[in-house]
Backbone as JSON, one array per atom type, in Angstrom:
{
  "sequence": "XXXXXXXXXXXXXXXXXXXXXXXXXXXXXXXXXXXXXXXXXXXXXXXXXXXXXXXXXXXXXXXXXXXXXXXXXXXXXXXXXXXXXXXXXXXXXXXXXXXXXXXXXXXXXXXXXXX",
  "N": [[19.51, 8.79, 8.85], [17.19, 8.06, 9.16], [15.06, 10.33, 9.4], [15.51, 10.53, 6.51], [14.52, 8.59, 5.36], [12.42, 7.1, 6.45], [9.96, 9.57, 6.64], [9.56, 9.42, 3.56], [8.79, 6.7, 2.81], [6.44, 7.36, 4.31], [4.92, 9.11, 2.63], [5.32, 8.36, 0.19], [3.04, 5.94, 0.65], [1.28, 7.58, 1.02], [0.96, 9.08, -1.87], [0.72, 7.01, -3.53], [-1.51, 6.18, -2.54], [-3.42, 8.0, -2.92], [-3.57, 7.99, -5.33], [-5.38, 5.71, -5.96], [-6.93, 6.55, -4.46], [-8.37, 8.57, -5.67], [-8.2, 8.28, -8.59], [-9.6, 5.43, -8.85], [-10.55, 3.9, -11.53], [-7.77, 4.33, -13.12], [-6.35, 2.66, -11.58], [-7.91, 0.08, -10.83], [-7.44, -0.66, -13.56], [-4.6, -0.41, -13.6], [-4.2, -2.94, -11.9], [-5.49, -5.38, -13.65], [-8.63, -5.24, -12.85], [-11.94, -5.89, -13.18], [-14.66, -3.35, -13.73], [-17.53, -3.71, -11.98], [-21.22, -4.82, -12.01], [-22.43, -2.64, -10.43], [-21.51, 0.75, -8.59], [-19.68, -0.26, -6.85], [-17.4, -1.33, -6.58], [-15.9, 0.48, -7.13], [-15.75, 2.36, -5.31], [-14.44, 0.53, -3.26], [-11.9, 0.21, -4.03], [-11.37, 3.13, -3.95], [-11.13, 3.37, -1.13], [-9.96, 1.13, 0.52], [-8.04, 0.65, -1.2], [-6.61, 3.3, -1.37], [-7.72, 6.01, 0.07], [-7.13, 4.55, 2.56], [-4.65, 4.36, 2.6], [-3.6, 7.14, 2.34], [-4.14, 8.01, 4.57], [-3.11, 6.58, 6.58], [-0.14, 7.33, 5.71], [-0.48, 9.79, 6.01], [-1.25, 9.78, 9.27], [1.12, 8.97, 10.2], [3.21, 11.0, 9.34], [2.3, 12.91, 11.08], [2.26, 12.36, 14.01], [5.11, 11.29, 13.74], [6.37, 9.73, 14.98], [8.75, 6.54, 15.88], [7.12, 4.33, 16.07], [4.96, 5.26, 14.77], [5.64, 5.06, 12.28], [6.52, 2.54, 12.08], [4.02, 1.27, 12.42], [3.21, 1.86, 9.58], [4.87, 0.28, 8.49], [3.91, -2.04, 9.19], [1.29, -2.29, 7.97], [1.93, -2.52, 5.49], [3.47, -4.63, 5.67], [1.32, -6.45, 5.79], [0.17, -5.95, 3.49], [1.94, -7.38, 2.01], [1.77, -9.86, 2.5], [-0.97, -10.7, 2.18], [-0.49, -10.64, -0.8], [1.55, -12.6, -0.81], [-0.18, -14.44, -0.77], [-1.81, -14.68, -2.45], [-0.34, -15.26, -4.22], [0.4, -17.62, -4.23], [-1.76, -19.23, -4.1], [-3.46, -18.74, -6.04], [-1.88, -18.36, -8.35], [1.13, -17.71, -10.06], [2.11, -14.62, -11.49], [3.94, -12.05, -13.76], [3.78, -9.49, -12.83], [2.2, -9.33, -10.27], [4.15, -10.8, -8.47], [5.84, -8.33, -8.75], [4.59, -6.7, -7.7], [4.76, -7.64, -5.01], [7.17, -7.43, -4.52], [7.84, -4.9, -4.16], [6.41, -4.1, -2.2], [6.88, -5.61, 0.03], [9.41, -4.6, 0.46], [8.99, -2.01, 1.37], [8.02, -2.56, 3.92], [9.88, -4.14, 5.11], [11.66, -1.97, 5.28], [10.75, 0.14, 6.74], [9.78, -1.56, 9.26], [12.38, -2.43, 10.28], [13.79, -0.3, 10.8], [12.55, 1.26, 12.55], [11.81, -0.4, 14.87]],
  "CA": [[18.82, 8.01, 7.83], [15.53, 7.59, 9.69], [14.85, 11.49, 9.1], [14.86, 10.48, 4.91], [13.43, 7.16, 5.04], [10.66, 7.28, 7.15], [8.8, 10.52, 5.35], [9.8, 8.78, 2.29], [7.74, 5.92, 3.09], [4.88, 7.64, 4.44], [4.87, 10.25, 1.42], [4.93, 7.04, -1.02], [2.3, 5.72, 1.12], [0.54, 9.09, 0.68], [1.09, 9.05, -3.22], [-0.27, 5.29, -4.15], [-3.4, 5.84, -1.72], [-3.49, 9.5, -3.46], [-4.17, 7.57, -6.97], [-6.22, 4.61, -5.63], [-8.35, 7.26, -3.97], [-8.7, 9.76, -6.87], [-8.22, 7.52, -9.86], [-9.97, 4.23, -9.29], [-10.68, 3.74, -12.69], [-6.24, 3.75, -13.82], [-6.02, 1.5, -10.39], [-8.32, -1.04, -11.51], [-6.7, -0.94, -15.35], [-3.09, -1.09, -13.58], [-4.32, -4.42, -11.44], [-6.19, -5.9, -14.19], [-9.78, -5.83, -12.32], [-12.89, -4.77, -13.61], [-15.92, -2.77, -12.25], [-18.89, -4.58, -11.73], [-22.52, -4.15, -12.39], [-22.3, -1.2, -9.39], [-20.33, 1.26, -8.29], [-19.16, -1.02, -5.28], [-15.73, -1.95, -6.73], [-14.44, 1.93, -7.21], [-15.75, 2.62, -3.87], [-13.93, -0.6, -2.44], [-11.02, 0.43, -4.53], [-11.25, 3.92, -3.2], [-11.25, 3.31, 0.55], [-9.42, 0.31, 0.7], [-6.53, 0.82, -2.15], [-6.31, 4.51, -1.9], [-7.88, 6.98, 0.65], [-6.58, 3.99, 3.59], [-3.22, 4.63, 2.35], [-3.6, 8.36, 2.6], [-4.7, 8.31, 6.18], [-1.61, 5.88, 7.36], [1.03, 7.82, 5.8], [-0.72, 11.05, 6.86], [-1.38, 10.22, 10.41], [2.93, 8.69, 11.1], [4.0, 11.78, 9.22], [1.41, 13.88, 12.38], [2.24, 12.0, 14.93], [6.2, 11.64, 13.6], [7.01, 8.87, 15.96], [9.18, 5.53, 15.02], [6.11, 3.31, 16.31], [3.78, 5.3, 13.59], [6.17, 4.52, 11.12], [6.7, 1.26, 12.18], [2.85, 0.88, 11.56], [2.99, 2.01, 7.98], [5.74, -0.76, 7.74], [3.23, -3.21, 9.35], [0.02, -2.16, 6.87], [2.32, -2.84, 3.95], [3.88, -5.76, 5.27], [0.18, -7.11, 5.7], [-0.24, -5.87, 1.94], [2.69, -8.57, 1.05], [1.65, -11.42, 2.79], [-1.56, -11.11, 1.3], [-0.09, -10.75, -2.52], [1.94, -13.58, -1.24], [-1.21, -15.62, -0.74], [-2.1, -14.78, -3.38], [0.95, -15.87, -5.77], [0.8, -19.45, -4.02], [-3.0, -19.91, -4.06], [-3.96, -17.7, -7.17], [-0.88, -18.29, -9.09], [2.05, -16.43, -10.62], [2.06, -13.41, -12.64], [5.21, -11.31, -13.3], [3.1, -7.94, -11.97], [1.97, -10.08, -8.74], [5.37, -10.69, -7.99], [6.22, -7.2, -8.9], [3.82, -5.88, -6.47], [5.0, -8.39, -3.64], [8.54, -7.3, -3.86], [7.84, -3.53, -3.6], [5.28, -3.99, -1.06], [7.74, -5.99, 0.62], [10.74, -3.81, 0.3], [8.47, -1.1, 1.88], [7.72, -2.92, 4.87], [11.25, -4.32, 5.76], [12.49, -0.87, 5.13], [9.78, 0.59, 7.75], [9.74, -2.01, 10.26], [13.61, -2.63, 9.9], [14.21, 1.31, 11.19], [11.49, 1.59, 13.83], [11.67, -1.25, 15.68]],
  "C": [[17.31, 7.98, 8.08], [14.4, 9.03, 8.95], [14.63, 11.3, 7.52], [14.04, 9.74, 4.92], [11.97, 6.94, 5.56], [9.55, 8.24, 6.53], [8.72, 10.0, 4.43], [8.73, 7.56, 2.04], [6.43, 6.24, 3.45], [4.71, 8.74, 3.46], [4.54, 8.95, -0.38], [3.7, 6.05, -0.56], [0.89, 6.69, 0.26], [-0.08, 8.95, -0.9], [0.42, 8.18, -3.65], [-1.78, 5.53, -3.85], [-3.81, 7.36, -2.73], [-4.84, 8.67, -4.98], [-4.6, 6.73, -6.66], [-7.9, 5.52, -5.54], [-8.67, 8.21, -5.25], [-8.91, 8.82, -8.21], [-8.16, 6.45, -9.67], [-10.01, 3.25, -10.59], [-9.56, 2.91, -13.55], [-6.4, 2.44, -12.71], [-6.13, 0.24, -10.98], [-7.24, -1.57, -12.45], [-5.56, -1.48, -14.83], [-3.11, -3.09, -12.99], [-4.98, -5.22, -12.1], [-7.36, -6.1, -13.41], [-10.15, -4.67, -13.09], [-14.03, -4.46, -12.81], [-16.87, -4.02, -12.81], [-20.24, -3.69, -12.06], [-22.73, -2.6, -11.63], [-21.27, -0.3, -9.3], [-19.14, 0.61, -6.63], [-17.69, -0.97, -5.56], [-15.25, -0.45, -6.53], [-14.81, 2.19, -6.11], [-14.91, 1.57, -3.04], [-12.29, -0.19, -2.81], [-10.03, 2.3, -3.98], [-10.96, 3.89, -1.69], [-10.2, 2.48, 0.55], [-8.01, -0.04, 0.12], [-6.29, 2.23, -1.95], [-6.57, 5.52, -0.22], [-7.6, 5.89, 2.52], [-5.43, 4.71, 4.02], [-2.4, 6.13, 2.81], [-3.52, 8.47, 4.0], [-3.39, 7.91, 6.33], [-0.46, 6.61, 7.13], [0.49, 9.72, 6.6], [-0.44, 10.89, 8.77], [-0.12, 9.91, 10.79], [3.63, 9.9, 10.7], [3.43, 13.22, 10.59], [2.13, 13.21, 13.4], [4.37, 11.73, 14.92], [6.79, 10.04, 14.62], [7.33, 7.42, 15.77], [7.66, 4.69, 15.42], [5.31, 3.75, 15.06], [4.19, 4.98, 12.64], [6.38, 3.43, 11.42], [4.98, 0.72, 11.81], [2.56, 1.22, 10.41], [3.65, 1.03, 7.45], [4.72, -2.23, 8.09], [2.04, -3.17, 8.38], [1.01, -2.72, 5.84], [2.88, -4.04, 4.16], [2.57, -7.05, 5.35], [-0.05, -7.37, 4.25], [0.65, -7.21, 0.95], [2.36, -9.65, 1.31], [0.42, -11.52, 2.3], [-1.93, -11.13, -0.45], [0.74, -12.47, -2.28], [0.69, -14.67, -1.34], [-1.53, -15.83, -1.75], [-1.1, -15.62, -4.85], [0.8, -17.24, -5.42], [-0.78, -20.16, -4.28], [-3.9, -19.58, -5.4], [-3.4, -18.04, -7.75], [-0.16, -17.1, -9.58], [1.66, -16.04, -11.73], [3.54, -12.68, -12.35], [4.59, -10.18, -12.32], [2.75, -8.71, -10.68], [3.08, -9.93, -7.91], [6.4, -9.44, -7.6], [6.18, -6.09, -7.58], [4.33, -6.52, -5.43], [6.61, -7.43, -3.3], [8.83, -5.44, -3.49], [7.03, -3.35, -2.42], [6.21, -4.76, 0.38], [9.01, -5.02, 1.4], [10.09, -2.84, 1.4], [8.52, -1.47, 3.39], [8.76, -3.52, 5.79], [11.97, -2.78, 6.22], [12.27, 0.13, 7.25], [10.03, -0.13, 9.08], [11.16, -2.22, 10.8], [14.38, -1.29, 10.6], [13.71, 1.62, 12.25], [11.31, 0.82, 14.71], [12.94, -1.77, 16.79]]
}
């Protein structure tokens, strides 16, 4: 199982940061944010939603080893606890929630196998 799931995760890793990093622009649109007077946000949006993402699943699928995948399950389960902050301090949205429970799912899956 580890042999599917684990690439699987860092390949969907791969993919999200793929279109964060390349297509800021949809990103934004999908999370409802908009740019700002600068280009700061698609660069923040780039690095930080996208070409991060890339790196993490790149470097556990290099390095292959349950600990690196167990840190792709810890980046994403960072990514839920701060959507959950967000749902309790921000308030609910269905898409908030949406995002928590795949971001979630990801990170049980990951840490849940490698640990």
């Amino acid at each position: 199982m580890l042999e599917f799931v684990n690439p699987a995760v860092a390949l969907l890793s791969i993919l999200l940061g793929a279109i964060g990093w390349l297509a800021p622009r949809y990103t934004m649109d999908v999370l409802d944010m908009t740019p700002g007077p600068s280009t700061m946000s698609f660069s923040e949006v780039r690095a930080a939603s996208g070409a991060l993402f890339v790196g993490l699943g790149l470097g556990a699928l290099l390095i292959g080893t349950p600990v690196a995948y167990a840190m792709v399950g810890a980046a994403w389960a960072g990514a839920a606890i701060g959507r959950a902050t967000s749902l309790v301090m921000d308030g609910y949205t269905p898409k908030k929630l949406g995002f928590f429970l795949c971001e979630i799912a990801v990170a049980v899956a990951a840490l849940a196998l490698n640990l």
